[in-house]
C-alpha positions in Angstrom: -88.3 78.2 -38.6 -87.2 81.4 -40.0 -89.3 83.5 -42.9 -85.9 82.4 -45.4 -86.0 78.6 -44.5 -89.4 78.2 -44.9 -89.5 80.4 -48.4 -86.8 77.9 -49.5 -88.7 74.6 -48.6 -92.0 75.7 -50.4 -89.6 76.4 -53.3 -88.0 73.0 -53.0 -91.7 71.5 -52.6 -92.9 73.8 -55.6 -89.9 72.4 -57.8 -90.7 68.5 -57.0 -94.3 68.8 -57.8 -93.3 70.8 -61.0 -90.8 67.7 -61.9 -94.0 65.3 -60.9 -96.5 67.3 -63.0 -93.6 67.4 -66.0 -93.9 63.6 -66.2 -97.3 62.9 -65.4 -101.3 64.3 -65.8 -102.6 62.9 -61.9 -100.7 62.0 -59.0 -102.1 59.8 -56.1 -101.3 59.1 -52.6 -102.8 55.6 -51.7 -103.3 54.1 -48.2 -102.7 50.5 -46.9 -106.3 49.9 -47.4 -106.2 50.8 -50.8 -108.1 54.5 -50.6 -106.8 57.5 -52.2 -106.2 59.7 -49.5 -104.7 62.7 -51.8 -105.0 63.3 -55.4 -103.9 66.3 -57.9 -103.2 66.9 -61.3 -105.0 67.5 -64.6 -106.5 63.8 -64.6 -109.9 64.3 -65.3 -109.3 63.4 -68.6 -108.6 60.4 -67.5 -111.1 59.2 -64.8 -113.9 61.3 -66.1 -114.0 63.3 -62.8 -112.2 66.2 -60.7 -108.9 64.8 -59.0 -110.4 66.1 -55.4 -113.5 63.6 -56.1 -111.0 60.6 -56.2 -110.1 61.1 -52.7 -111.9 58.3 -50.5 -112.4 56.0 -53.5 -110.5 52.9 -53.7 -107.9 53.0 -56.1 -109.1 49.4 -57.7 -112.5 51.0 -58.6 -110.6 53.4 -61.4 -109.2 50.2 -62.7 -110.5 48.4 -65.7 -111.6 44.7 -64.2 -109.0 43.4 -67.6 -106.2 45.1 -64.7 -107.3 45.5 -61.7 -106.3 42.3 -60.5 -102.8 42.8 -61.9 -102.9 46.4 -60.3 -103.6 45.1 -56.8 -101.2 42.4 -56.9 -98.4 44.7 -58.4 -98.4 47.3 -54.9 -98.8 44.0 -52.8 -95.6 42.6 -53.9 -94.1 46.6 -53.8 -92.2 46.6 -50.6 -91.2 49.7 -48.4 -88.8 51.5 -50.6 -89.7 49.6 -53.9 -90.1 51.6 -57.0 -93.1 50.7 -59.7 -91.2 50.5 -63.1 -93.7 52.3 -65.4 -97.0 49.6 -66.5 -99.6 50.1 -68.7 -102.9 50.1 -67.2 -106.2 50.8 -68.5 -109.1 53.0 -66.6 -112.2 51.7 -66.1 -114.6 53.6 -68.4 -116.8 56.5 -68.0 -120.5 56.3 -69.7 -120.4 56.0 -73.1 -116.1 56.3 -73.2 -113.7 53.2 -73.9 -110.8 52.4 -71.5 -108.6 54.8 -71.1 -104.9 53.3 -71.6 -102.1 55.0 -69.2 -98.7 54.8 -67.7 -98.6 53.7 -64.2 -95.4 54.8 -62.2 -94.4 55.0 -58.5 -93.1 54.1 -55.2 -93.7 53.3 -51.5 -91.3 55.1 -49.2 -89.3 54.3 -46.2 -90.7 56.9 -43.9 -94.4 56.3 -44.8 -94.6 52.9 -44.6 -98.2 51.5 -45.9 -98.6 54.7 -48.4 -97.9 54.4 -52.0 -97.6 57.6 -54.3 -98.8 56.7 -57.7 -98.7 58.6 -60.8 -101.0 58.6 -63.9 -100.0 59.8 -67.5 -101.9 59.0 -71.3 -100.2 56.6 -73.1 -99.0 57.7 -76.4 -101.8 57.0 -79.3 -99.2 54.6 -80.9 -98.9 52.9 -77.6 -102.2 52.7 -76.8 -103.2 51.3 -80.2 -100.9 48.7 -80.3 -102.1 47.4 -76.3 -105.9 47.5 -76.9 -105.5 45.3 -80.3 -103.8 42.9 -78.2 -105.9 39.7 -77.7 -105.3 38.0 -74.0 -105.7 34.7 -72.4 -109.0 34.8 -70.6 -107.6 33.0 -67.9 -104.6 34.8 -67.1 -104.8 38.7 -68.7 -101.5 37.4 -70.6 -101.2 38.2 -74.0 -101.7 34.8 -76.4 -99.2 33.3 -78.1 -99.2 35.3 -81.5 -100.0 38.5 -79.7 -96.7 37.7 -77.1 -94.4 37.6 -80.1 -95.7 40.7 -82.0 -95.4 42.6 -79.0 -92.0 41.4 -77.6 -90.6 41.7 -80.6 -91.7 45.7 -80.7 -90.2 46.3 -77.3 -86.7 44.2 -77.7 -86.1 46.6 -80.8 -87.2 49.4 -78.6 -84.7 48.5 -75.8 -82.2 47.5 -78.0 -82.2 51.3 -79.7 -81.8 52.2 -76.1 -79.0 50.7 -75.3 -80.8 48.1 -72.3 -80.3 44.4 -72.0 -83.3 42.6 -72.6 -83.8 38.6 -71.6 -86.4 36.2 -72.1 -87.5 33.6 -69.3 -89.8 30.8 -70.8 -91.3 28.5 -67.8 -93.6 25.5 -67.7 -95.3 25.5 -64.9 -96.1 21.8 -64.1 -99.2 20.4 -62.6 -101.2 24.1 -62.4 -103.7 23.0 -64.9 -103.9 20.0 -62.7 -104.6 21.7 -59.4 -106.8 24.6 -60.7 -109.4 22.2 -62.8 -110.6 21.0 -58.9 -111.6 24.4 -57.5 -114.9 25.9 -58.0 -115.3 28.3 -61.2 -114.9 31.1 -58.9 -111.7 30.4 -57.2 -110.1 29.1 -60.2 -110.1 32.2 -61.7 -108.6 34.2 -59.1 -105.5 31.5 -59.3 -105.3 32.3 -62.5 -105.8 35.6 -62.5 -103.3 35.8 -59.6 -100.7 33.5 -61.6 -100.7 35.9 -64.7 -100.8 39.2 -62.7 -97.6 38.1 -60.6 -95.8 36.7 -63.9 -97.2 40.6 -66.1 -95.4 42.5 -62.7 -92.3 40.9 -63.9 -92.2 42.3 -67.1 -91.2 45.4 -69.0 -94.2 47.7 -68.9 -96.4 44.9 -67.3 -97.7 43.9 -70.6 -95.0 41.8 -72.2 -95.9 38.3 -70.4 -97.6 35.8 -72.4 -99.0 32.5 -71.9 -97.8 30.4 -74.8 -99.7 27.3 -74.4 -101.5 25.4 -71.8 -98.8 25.5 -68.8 -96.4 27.4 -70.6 -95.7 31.2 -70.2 -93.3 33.5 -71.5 -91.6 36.8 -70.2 -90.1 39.7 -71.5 -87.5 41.0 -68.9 -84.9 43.9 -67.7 -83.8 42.6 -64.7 -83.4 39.1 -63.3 -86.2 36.5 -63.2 -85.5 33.9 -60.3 -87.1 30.8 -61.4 -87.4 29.0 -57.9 -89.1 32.2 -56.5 -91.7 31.8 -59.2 -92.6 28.2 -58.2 -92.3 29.3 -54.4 -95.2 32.1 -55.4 -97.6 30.0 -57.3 -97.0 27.1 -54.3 -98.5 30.0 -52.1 -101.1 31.3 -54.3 -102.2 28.0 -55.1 -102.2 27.1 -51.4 -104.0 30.2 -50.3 -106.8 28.7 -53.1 -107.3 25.1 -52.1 -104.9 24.9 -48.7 -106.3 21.3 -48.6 -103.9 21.1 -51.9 -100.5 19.0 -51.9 -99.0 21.5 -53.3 -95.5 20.6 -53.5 -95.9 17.4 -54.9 -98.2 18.0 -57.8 -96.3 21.5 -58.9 -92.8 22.2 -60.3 -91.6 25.2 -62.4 -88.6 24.7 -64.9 -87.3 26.6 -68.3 -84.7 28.7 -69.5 -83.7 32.8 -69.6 -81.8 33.7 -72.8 -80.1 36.9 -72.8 -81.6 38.8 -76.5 -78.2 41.2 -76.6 -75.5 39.7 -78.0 -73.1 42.0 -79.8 -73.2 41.9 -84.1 -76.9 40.9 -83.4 -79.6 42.9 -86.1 -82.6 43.8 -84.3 -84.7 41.5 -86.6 -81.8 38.6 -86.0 -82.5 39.0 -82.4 -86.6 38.9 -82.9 -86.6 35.8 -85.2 -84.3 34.1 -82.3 -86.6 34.8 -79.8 -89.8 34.3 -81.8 -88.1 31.0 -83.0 -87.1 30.0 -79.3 -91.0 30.7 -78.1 -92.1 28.2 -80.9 -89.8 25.6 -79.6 -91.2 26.2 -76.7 -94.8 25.9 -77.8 -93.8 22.3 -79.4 -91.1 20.9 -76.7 -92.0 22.6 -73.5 -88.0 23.3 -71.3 -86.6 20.3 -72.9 -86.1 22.4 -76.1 -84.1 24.6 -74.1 -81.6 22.6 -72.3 -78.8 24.5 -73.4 -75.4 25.2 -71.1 -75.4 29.0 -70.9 -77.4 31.7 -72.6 -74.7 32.8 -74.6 -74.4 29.8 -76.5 -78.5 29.2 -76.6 -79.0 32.6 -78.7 -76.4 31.7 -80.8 -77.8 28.2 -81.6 -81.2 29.3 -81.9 -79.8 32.1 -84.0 -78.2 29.6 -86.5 -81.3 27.2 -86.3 -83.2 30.4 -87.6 -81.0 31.1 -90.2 -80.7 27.6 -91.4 -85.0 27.2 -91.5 -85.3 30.8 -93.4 -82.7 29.6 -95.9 -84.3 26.8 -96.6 -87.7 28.2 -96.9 -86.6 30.5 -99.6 -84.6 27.3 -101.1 -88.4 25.9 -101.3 -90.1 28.8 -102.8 -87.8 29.6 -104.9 -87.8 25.9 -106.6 -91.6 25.2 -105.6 -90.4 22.3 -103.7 -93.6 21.7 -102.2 -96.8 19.4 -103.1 -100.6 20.5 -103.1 -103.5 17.9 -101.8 -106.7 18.5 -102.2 -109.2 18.1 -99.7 -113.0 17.8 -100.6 -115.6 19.4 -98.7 -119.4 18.2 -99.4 -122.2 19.5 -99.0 -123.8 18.2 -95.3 -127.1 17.7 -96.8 -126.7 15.2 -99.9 -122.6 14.2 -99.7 -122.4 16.4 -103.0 -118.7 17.3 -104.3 -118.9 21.3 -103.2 -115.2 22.3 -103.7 -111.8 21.3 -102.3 -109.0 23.0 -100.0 -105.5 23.3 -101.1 -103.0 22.0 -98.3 -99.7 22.4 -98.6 -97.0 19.6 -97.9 -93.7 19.6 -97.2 -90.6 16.7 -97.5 -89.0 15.1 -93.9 -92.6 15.2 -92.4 -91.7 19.3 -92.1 -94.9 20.9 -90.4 -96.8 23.4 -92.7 -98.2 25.4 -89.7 -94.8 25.9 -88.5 -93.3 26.8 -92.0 -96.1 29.4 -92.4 -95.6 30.8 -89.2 -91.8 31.3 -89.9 -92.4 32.5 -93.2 -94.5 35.5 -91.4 -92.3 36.0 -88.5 -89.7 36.7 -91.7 -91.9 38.4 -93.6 -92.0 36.1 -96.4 -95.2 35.1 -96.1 -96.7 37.0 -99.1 -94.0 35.7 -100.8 -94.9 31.8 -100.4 -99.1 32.2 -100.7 -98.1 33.6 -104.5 -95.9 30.5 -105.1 -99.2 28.6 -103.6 -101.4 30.2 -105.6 -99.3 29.7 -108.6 -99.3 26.0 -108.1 -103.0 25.9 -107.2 -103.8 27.6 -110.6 -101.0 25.7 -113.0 -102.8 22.3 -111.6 -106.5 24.3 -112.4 -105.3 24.5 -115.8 -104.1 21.0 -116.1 -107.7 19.7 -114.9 -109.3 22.3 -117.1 -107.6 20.3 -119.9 -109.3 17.1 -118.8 -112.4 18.4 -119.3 -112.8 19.2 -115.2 -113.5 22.5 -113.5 -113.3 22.1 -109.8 -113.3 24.9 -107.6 -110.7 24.9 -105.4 -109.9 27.1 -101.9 -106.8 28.9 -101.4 -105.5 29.6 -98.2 -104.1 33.2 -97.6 -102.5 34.6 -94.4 -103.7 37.8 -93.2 -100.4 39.5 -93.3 -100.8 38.6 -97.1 -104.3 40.3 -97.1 -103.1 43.9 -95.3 -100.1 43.9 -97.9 -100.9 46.3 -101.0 -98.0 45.3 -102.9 -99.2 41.4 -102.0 -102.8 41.9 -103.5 -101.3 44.0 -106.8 -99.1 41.0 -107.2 -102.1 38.7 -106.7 -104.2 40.2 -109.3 -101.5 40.2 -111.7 -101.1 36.5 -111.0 -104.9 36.0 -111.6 -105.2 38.9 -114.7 -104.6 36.7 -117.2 -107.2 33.9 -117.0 -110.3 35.4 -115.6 -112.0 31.8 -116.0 -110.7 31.2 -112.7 -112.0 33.9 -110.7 -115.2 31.1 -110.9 -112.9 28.8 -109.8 -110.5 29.7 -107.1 -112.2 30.8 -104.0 -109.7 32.5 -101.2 -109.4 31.4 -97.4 -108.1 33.5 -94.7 -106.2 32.6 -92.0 -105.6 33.4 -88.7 -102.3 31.9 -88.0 -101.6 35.8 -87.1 -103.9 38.9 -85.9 -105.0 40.8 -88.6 -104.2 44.5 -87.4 -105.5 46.7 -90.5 -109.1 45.4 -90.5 -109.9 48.6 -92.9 -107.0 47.5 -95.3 -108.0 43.8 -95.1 -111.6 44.6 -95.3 -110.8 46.4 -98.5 -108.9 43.4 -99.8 -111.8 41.3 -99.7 -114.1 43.6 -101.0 -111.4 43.7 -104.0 -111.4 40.3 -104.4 -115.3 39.5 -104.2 -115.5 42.4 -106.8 -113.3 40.2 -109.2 -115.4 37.4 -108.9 -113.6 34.7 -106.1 -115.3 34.1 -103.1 -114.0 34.5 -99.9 -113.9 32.1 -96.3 -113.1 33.4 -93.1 -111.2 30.1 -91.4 -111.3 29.2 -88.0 -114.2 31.1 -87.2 -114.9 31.0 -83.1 -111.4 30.3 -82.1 -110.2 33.8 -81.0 -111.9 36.6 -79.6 -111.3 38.5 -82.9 -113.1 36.3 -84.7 -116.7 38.9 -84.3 -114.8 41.5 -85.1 -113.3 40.2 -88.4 -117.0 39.0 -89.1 -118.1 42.6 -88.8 -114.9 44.3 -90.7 -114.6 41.5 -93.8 -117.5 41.0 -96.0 -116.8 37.3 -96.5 -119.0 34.8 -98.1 -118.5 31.6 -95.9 -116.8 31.1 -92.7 -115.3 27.6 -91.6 -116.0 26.9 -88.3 -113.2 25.6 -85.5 -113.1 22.4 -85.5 -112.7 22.2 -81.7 -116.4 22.9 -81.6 -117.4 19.8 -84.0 -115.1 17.5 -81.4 -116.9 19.1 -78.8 -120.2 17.9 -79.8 -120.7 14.5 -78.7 -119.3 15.5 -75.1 -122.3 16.4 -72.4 -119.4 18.2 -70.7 -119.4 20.7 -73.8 -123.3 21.6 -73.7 -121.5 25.4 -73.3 -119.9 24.9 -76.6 -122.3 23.7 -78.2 -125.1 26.7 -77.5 -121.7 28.9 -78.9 -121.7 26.5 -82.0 -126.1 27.3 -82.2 -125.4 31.0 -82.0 -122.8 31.0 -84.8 -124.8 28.9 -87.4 -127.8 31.4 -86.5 -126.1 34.8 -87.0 -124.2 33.2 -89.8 -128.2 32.3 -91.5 -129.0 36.1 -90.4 -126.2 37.3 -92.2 -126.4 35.3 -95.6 -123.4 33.4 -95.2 -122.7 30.0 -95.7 -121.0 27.4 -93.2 -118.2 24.9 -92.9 -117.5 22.7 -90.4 -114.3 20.8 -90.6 -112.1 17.8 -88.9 -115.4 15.8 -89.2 -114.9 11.7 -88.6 -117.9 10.3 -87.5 -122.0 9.8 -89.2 -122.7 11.2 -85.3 -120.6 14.3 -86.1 -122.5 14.6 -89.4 -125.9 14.3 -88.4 -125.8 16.7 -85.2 -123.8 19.3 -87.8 -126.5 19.2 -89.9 -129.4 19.2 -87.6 -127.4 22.2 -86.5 -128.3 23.9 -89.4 -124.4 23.7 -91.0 -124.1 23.9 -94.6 -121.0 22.2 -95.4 -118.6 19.7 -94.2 -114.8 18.5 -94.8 -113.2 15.7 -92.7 -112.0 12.1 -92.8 -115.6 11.3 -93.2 -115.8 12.6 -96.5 -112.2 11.9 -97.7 -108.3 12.3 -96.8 -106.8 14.7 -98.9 -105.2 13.2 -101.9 -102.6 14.6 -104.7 -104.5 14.3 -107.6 -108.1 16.0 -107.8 -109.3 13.9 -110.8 -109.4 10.8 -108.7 -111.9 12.6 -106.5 -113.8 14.1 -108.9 -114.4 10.7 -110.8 -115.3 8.9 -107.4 -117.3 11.4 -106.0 -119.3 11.8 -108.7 -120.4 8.2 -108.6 -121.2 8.7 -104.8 -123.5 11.6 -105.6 -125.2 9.3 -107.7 -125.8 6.9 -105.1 -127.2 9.4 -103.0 -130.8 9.1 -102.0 -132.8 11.3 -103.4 -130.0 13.2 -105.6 -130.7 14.5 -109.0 -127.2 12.9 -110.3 -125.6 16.3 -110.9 -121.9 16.2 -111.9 -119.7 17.5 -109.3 -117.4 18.2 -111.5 -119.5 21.3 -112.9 -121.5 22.1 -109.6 -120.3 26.3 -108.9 -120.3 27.5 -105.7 -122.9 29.3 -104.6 -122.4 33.4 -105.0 -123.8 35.3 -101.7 
């Protein structure tokens, strides 16, 4: 080779790695067996070490264990020639550091069959925020159902400023629960891990795959999504678990793709269609989605969206709702404590899927003031009677990270400061709260002006410490998944969960509920348990008019054993 040629390759060799280093901090050469056999860059900001240290490690070992297993399985299914569509990943973490988020890219090419050339870059901060917030299935390493929607939502608008088509394919995967409850703890959850790795590689960026509910998942996707080669690949995986498995019999996959880029569509049009479509989803499984073409199921779901939001502002506008009031009692003597606020709609309409429209609109703020409003003109009304009940409000946490909510709020509330005494404030978890700072002020704000303040649902999601350590709440209500769980020898696990939240509740100085209680059994273990409070069918259905249960349930206190015959009516919450 002559002095010129060569010259010019190391030029055209110079140039490529110059591109590579342009769009990336490290870049890897992998082997078949998974050991980096070349690394250089300016990643050791990233893995905490020198890039020429990497070489001989196995890739998987710089991989968080929350991605490893959807790492592996991505460059398994990569065949000679494919291309890796940028993912986010996150680094396993050095002493001291949390993961470190990145952008996975890369490529396996024909003439070095059995190599993959990787390439590492830092997420952006607002990227990286937004995916280490996310909550996922345990399970899987899918996103949840409330996290899916947040998230998809943020990339379609993304892609659609871009100019990309974007599609969603929902599938119910039939009989998986079925098959993975026989295998040992162990294998189980490497089907499952398996089954939500392969269905995250078929998504944009590898994070926008959810698993909705129970058998049903949900992906956000460029390309195409074939829906027979899914059931094909969970038949294998499945097999490769249990091979003593009938496999075909006991497993089908069905659903629906719906294209999210019709033309005149609004960004937020297109985001409430497919947040509206998940939810049908979530209730109907794929016989909500039996629709002729794709074209004709985003405009449906479209209009079906614009019809509920409509009449949702139809019903806050005219307060065309009812309030019941449920009573919760203390565990210990059956005493009146206070009462939730439900809200009730006409045509059997069902308030947790109302609320959740009203914050997939953003109107949520808008409906707990008209709640709130209600709650207090019926406060008023029993005040008149001669009755003070305290009653609890439920607030979404959208409401709570909302300045202009909480001004509103306070306005509400300024004029009658008898009912701060009165009016104690829930909070929800229908969605992530993502401004734990913002809402943790809220609460402050609100404790300051005299209401106390419940945490709801408390042990459901993974947030729930968190929120525990971020909002400085007076009680917390308890899931009521771990009160049905109680009776059950299967549950003991639950159960010892249940011990440890009552105890660090005590440590704390905060006070417990436990709700959907039906049964003297329930009652009794709840409060040898060490549980404060309890609301249920046991106690009372909720009812329209408060008085009635204050007049009853003051002659049940009286018939208490042991009770010092103290009108419910006039018992006050305890402050913390």
């Amino acid at each position: 080779m002559s002095g010129d040629a060569a010259k010019d390759m190391r030029a055209e060799r110079d140039r490529f790695v110059a591109f590579a280093f342009s769009a990336a901090d490290l870049m890897l050469e992998v082997a078949e067996d998974g050991r980096i056999s070349y690394a250089s860059g300016a990643g050791k900001h990233l893995t905490g070490v020198e890039p020429g240290e990497l070489i001989g490690r196995q890739l998987g070992s710089l991989v968080d264990d929350t991605d490893r297993h959807f790492l592996l399985n991505l460059l398994a299914s990569l065949g000679v020639g494919g291309r890796i569509e940028p993912v986010t990943i996150r680094l396993t973490a050095a002493a001291g550091r949390e993961p470190v988020l990145c952008v996975l890219g890369g490529c396996c090419l024909p003439r070095k069959e059995g190599r993959y050339y990787l390439t590492l870059s830092g997420a952006r901060l607002p990227m990286a925020e937004a995916a280490m917030q996310n909550k996922r299935d345990y399970q899987t390493g899918l996103l949840t159902a409330e996290d899916f929607e947040e998230r998809a939502s943020d990339r379609l608008k993304l892609a659609r400023e871009l100019g990309s088509e974007v599609k969603i394919t929902l599938l119910e995967i039939v009989g998986l629960q079925d098959l993975a409850k026989d295998l040992p703890p162990e294998t189980q959850a490497v089907l499952m891990g398996d089954v939500g790795a392969y269905l995250r590689s078929k998504s944009i960026g590898g994070d926008t795959a959810g698993r909705i509910d129970g058998e049903k998942y949900s992906i956000l996707h460029a390309g195409a999504v074939d829906q027979a080669a899914v059931a094909e690949k969970v038949r294998q995986l499945v097999a490769k678990a249990n091979p003593a498995a009938q496999v075909a019999q006991a497993l089908g996959v069905q659903g629906a793709t719906l294209e999210l880029h019709a033309k005149g569509m609004s960004d937020e049009d297109a985001a409430s269609a497919m947040a509206f479509a998940v939810q049908r989803f979530a209730q109907q499984g794929a016989a909500g989605l039996s629709f002729r073409n794709t074209e004709e199921s985003l405009k449906l779901l479209l209009s079906e969206t614009v019809a509920r939001v409509r009449a949702l502002r139809s019903t806050m506008s005219q307060s065309d709702f009812q309030m019941v009031y449920q009573p919760i009692v203390q565990l210990s003597d059956r005493r009146m404590h206070h009462y939730e606020a439900l809200v009730r709609f006409g045509d059997d309409q069902s308030p947790f899927e109302t609320i959740r429209l009203a914050e997939g609109v953003h109107m949520i703020g808008e409906f707990d003031l008209a709640v709130v409003q209600r709650v207090v003109e019926q406060l008023h009304l029993a005040r008149k009677n001669g009755q003070r009940p305290e009653v609890a409000v439920n607030l979404s946490g959208h409401s709570l990270e909302s300045t202009v909510f909480m001004a509103a709020l306070r306005e509400l509330l300024a004029p009658d400061q008898d009912l701060r005494k009165q009016l104690i404030f829930e909070i929800t978890e229908s969605t992530q709260i993502t401004d734990l700072v913002h809402a943790g002020n809220a609460v402050r704000q609100l404790r300051q002006d005299g209401h106390s303040v419940c945490l709801d649902d408390f042990g459901a999601g993974a947030a729930s410490f968190p929120y525990l350590q971020a909002l400085d709440v007076n009680f917390v209500k308890i899931d009521g998944a771990y009160v049905k769980a109680l009776q059950s020898r299967e549950k003991e696990r639950d159960r010892a969960i249940l011990r440890g939240m009552v105890w660090l509740c005590k440590e704390l100085k905060i006070g417990t509920v436990a709700e959907m209680i039906e049964t003297e059994d329930q009652a009794r273990l709840l409060l040898d348990f060490g549980i404060d409070y309890g609301q249920g069918w046991l106690f009372g259905r909720p009812e329209a008019d408060m008085s009635s249960w204050l007049h009853r349930n003051a002659i049940q206190a009286a018939a208490v054993p042991g009770g010092n015959h103290v009108d419910p009516a006039s018992f006050s919450l305890k402050r913390k």
